[in-house]
N, C-alpha and C positions, 0 to 999 in steps of 0.2 A: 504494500500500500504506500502512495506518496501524495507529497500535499499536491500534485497537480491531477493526481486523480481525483481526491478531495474538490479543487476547485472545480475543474470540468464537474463532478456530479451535484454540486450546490449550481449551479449555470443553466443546468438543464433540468433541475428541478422550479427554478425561479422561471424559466422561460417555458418550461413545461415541453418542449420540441429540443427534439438534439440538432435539427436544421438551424433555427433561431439561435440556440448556445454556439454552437460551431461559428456563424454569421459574427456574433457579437466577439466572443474571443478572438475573431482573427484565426482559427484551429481548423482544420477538416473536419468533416462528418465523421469520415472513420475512424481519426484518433479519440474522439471522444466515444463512438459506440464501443471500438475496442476496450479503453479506459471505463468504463461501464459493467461491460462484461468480463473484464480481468477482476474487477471488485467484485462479481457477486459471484463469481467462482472462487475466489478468494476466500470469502466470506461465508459461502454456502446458501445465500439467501438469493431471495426475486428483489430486485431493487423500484424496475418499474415496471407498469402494464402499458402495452401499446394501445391504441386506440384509432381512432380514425381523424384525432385531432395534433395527434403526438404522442404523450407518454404521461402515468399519474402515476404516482409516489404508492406503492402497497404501506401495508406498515411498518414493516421492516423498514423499507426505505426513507420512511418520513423520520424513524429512529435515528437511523443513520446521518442523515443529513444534519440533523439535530447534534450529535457527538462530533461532525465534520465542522459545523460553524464553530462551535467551541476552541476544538482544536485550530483554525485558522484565527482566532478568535487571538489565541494565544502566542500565535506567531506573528501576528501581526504584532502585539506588544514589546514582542521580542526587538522585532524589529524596528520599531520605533525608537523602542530604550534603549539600543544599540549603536544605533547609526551616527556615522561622524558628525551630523546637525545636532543631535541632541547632546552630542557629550557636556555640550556647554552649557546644557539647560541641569539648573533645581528641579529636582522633583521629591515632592512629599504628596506621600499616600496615606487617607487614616479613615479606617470603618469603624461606627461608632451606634450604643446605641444611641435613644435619640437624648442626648444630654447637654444641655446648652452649656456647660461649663466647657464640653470638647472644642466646640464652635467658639470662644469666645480665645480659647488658646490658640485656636488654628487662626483667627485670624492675627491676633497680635504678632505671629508670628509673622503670616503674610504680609501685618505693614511693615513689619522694623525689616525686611528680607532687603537689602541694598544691589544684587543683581538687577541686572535688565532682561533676565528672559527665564523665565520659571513655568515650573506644570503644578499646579498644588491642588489637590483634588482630598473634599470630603466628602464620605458618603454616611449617610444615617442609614442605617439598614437594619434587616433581621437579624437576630444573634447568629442562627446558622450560615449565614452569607458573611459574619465578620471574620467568623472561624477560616471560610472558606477563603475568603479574600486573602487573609494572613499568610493560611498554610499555603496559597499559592503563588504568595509575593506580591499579586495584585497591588496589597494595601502593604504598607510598610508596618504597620500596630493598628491594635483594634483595640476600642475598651467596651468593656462589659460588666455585670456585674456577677457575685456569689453568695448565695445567703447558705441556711442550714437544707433547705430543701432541693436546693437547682446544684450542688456542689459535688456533689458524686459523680453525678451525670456529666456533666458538662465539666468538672477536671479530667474525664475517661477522653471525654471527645476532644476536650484541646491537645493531651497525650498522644490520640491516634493522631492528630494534624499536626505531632512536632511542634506546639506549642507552648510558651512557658506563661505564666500568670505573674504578675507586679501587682501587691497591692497599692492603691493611692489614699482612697479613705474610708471609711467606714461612717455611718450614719443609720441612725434609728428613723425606721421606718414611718415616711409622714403622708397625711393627705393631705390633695390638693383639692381644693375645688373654691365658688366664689366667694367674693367677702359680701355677698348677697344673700347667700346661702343662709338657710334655716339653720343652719350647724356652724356658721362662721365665727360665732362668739365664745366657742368650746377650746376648752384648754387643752382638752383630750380629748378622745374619739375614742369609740369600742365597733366593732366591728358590727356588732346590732343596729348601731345607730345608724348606718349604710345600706341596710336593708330595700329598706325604699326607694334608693336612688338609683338613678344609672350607670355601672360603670365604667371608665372609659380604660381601652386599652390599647398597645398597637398592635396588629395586625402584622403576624410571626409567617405567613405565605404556605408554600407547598411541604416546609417543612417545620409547620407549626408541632411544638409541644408545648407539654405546661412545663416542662425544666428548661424551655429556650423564653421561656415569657421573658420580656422586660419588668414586668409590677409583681413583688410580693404576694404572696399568697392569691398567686391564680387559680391554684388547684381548689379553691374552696369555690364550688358552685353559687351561683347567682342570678337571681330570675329577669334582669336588665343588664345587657351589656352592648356594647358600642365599640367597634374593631375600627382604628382610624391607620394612617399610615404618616401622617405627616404633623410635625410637632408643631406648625405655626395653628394645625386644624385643631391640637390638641387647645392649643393655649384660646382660642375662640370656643370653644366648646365648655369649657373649664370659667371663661370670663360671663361669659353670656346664658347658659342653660345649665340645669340644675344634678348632674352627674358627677363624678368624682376621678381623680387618679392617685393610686399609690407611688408615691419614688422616694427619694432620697431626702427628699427636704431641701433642697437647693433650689431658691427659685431663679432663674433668668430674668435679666433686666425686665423685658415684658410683659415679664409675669408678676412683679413686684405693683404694679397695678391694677387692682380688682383681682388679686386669686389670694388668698391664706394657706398656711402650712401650720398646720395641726397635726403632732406628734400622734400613732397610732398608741392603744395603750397597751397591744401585745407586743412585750421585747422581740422585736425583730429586726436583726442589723444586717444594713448591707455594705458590703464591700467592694467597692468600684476598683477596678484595677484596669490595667493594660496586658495585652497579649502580642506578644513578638514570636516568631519563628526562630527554634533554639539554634538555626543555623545561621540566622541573620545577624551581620553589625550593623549597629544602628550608626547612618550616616550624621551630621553635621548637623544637618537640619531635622531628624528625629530628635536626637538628644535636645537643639534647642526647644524644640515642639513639649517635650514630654516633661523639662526643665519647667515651659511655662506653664503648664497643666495643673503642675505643682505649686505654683504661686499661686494660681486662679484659685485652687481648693485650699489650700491655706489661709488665703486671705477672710473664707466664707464660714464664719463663726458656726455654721449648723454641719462642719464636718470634724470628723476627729483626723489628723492623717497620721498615714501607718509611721 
């Protein structure tokens, strides 16, 4: 198998006609039907059905394709982060969950950066996609968190991905929701007292579990809940309507307007940390990244750091 059979078969699945892919590559008909049929001999499988219009994907094929983008996916990164154009460029990667303390570091960083030509890329994502970003370089650190419930699992699965956990800080488990709210004037909150409301969480995708949640105590059922994906959708939902989220206690500048943090009154601490790849050195601008992370949570009276 080679990535040019790779491409030919992602060309003529997009074009659906190996006449049309052949056309557009600049290739013959034949190299590409031979490259076709050397892959599913190869492989053992039917890639595509002929038809009276061109060719459709079986499902195998549609599989394939699918593990074919990835891998090109992957080479292409390669080759970007390779190429003599880039050498000259910064690049900082960081998968996070959704945690405004990371964004607040990522930026400071991004202004004080004195180059003129950099890639600096955050992504807020699923716990399973931070792991995955990490363990495959994607993302240079990821942070996440680990209580007493999510920590078996999820120290197993950064293990299998080659990665190492840092902790940053720990904090008692607080809700959020508005300073509108029927509950906003509580010193403390019990978990009773939540019953009635909705609660808000993010939305963990195809490889949802309740040891990959972001919010404490997911696995305790609950007859309202709200799957969001995006933290500014959180912080509108939290300001404006009458739902809840569990985190850290850390509020974001944004959030210091119309939302309260109310300690819960089940001891439950989480621990935020960073995850890197045990093979990884962290470059120049990790270290300053992960240096200011550290100031950020320091400076915020509602974390303890490690």
């Amino acid at each position: 198998m080679t990535l040019q059979q790779l491409r030919y078969l992602i060309a003529v699945a997009e074009y659906g006609s190996i006449n049309k892919a052949a056309a557009c590559l600049y290739a013959s008909q034949s190299n590409l039907s031979t490259a076709i049929k050397d892959l599913e001999r190869e492989l053992g499988i039917t890639i595509f059905t002929r038809n009276n219009r061109g060719v459709a994907l079986t499902n195998d094929g549609a599989e394939l394709v699918s593990y074919a983008r990835q891998v090109l996916e992957q080479v292409e990164m390669i080759e970007d982060r390779y190429s003599p154009a880039q050498q000259s460029h910064a690049r900082l990667a960081i998968s996070t969950q959704h945690y405004a303390f990371s964004l607040q570091a990522f930026m400071e960083v991004a202004d004080r950066f004195a180059g003129d030509e950099y890639d600096f890329i955050l992504r807020e994502t699923t716990t399973a996609q931070i792991i995955s970003d990490v363990s495959t370089f994607r993302s240079d650190a990821g942070v996440l968190y680990l209580d007493n419930f999510n920590e078996r699992v999820l120290t197993k699965a950064l293990e299998d991905a080659h990665l190492s956990f840092t902790p940053l800080f720990s904090a008692r488990t607080h809700v959020f929701l508005s300073e509108k709210h029927p509950l906003a004037n509580r010193d403390v909150l019990r978990l009773e007292d939540l019953e009635g409301f909705p609660r808000y969480s993010f939305e963990q995708g195809p490889s949802a579990s309740l040891y990959f949640a972001e919010e404490p105590l997911s696995y305790l059922p609950h007859p309202k809940n709200i799957r969001i994906t995006d933290r500014g959708t959180l912080t509108n939902l939290l300001t404006n309507h009458s739902g809840y989220t569990l985190s850290t206690g850390v509020l974001s500048e944004e959030m210091h307007s119309g939302i309260a943090s109310i300690p819960l009154e089940d001891e439950i601490t989480m621990t935020v940390g960073y995850v890197m790849h045990t093979q990884r050195k962290p470059s120049e601008l990790l270290r300053a990244y992960l240096g200011v992370l550290e100031n950020v949570i320091r400076e915020n009276p509602s974390v303890q750091s490690q």
